[in-house]
N, C-alpha and C positions, 0 to 999 in steps of 0.2 A: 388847532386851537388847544393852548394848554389850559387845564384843568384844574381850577383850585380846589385845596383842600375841601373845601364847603360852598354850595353853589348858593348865592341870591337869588332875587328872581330876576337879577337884569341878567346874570348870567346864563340864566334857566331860558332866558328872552335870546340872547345867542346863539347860544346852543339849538333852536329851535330857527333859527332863522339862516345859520349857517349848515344845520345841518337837517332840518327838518323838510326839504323838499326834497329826500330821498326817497325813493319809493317803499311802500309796505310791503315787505316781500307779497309776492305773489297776490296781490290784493288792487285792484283800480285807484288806491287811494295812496297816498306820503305819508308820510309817520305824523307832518303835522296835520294836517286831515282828519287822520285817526285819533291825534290827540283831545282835536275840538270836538269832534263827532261823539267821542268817547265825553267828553265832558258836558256837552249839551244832552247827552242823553240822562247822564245823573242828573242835570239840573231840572229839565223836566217831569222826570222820575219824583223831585220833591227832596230829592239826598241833600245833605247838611253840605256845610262846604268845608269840611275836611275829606269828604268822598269827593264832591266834585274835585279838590285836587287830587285825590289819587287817582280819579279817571281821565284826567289832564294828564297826569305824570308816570302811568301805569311804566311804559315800554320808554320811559329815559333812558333805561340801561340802555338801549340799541342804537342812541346816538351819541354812547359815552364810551363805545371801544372803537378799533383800528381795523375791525376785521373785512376785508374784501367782499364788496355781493351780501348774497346771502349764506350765513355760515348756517342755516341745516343742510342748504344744497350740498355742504363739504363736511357735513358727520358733526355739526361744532354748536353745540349747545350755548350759547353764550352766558347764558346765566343773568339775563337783564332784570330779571324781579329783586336779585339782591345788589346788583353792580350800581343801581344809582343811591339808595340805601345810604352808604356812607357821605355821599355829596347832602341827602336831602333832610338830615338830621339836625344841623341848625335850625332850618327852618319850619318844618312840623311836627307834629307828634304824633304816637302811637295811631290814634285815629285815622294820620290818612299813610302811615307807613306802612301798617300791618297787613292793611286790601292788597296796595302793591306787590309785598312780599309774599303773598300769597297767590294771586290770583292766579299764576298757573299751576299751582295745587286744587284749586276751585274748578279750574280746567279736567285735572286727572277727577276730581271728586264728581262730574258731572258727566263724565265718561264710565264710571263705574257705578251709575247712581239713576240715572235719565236714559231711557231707551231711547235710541236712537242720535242722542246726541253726540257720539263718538262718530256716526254715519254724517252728520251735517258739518264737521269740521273741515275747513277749504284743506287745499292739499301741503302749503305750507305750514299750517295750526296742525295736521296728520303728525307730518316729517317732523315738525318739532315737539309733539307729546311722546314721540318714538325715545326722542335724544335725552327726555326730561324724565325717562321712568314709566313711561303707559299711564294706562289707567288701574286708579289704586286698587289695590288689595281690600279685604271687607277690613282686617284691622287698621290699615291705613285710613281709609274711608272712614270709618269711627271715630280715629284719634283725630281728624279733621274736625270734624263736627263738633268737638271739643274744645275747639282752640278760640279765643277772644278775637273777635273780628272776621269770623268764618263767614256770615251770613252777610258782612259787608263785600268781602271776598268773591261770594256770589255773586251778589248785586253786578257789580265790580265788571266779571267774568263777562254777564248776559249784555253788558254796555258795550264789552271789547267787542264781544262777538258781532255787533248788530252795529258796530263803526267804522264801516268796508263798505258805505255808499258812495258812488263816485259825484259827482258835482251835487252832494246835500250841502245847504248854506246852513251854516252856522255863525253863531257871536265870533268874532274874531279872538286870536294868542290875547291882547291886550286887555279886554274886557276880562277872559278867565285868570290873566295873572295879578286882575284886582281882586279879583274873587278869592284866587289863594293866598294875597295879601292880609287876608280877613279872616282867613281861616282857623 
């Protein structure tokens, strides 16, 4: 599938139907799975629906590159919090790109921050906080907390983390891409 410049949501609906029956690395679930799981969980949460699309869209990046498997098994950070970024600019704003682009900083910020929650990480979320930097530094950690949309960031985090249920029903791709039509 080649790649426009800037994705809509029908192609955001492809992209998800071509490529989203991948499995979540090391997780009982598919990417799209995790997408919805992830998205229903903000919407019950009560989140606005520029978060329910970044909890929808969180891990785009990782069905927008080429890479075989799973690339921490092979050392390779993929960089998905920024790589869909430039496709999802047309269509939102700051509100639900910022969660996105942050939320595996949210991830180091809650490893450095939350007892224990560097211990509850599955072993693919480990391998890849290794490739992405650990868990921050206290300056790091501070200048986090400073940042506009840090606390959505969170939010954001605790949805991904807790969207690795295997046969949870959720609303279907179609309901939440009216949802981000709205947004």
């Amino acid at each position: 599938m080649v790649m426009p410049a800037a994705l809509g949501l029908a192609e955001i609906e492809q992209l998800f139907t071509t490529k989203g029956h991948a499995q979540y690395d090391g997780e009982p679930v598919t990417q799209l799975e995790h997408a919805l799981q992830s998205a229903h969980l903000a919407e019950q949460a009560g989140a606005d629906g520029a978060l329910i699309a970044a909890a929808l869209l969180h891990d785009l990046g990782h069905l927008l590159h080429e890479l075989p498997g799973s690339p921490t098994l092979e050392g390779v950070d993929d960089v998905h919090q920024y790589r869909c970024l430039p496709y999802l600019r047309g269509l939102f704003g700051e509100a639900t790109l910022a969660p996105i682009r942050l939320h595996v900083d949210a991830k180091r910020w809650l490893c450095a921050r939350e007892p224990g929650y560097l211990e509850s990480l599955s072993p693919d979320s480990a391998r890849s906080l290794r490739l992405q930097g650990g868990p921050f530094t206290e300056e790091q950690a501070q200048a986090f907390e400073a940042l506009p949309y840090a606390r959505d960031a969170l939010r954001l985090r605790r949805w991904d983390d807790a969207a690795k249920q295997e046969g949870l029903a959720t609303p279907g791709l179609a309901y939440f891409l009216q949802r981000c039509a709205k947004a």
